[in-house]
Structure formats: structure tokens, C-alpha cells
N, C-alpha and C positions, 0 to 999 in steps of 0.2 A: 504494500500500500504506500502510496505516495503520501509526504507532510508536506503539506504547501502553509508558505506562512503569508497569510492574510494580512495585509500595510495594515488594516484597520485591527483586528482583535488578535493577531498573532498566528502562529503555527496550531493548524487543526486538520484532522483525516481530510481525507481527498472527496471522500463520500458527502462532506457538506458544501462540495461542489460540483457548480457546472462548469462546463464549457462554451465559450461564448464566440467563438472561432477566432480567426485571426486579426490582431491586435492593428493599430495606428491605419486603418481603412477610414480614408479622408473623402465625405462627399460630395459630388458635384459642385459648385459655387452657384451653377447656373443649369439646374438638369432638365430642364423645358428645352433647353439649345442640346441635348444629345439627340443620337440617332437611338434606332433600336438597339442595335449593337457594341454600342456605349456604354447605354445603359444597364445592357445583359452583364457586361463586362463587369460596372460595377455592383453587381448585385450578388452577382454566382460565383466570377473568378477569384480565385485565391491562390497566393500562392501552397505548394509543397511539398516547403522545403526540406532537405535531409541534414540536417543537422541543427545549426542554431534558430530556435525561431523566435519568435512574438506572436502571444495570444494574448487573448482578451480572456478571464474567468469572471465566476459569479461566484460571491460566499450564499449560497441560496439558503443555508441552515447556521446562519450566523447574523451577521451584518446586511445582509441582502445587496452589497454594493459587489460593482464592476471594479476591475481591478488589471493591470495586466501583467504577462509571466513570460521570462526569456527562459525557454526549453530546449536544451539540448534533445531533439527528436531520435538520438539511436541510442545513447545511452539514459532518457527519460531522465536527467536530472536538469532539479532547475535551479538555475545562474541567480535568479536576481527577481524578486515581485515589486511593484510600484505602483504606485495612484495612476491612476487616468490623468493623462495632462503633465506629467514626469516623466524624465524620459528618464532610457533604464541607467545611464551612466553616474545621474544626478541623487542614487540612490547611496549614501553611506555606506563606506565599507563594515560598519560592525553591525549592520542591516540586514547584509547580503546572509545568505543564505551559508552554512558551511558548506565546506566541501562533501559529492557525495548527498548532497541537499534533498535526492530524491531516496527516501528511507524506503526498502522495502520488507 
């Protein structure tokens, strides 16, 4: 089982989360002006990727908020969680996650 640490209430099971897909997906400014396939584009495509990612989670049995999480996708451990609106660098290192962060 994966321990993801929550920015807001701290490290809890994985179980009191969702999955909210992939992170820093920036919407149209102006989405009247795309085509159809523009707009397919941004709606369905995503990257993925095989290694480091960024997701977006939900504490859905905790805090109920959005959050997002640098995922190493082969070996499941994760780098670093942060608030929505923070990017992942700006996060303290006595913050971050230990190493191995993904407990199973």
C-alpha cells in the first residue's frame, strides 16, 4: 500500500484516495475559438509518461481537497506532494517525502 502525505492533514493510506489524473492541465483562455479537435485534444489527451510524472489526487476521506503528486510511474514512489498553485520545486526539502516514499 502506498502512504501519500497529504500538504493539508499529512501522510494517510492511499485508500483515502482518488485519482484525479494528470496534474498542471491549463484550459483554453478562449475555447469558443477551438476546433473540434482542439478541443478533443484538450479534454481526453494526456500524457503517459514512463517515468516521472505529475498528477492531480483527491484526499476524498480526509480533507476533501485537490492536491498534486510527482510519481515516479515504474518504480511507484513519490518525489514530492504540493498544493494546487505550487509548483513541485517550491516545496521544502524537510517536506518532501523520504526516500522510498512509496511504503508498500
Amino acid at each position: 500500500m502506498l502512504l501519500i502525505k497529504c500538504p493539508f492533514c499529512g501522510p494517510r493510506p492511499e485508500i483515502e484516495f482518488a485519482y484525479g489524473g494528470q496534474a498542471h492541465i491549463e484550459r483554453p483562455k478562449d475555447p469558443m475559438s477551438l476546433d473540434d479537435e482542439a478541443w478533443a485534444e484538450y479534454l481526453y489527451i494526456r500524457n503517459n509518461t514512463r517515468g516521472v510524472h505529475s498528477e492531480r489526487w483527491r484526499h476524498i476521506n480526509g480533507c476533501a481537497r485537490f492536491f498534486n503528486v510527482r510519481r515516479d510511474t515504474i518504480s511507484d514512489e513519490i518525489l514530492v506532494t504540493y498544493k494546487v498553485g505550487e509548483a513541485p520545486d517550491a516545496v521544502p526539502e524537510k517536506d518532501r517525502p523520504t526516500k522510498g516514499g512509496a511504503v508498500r
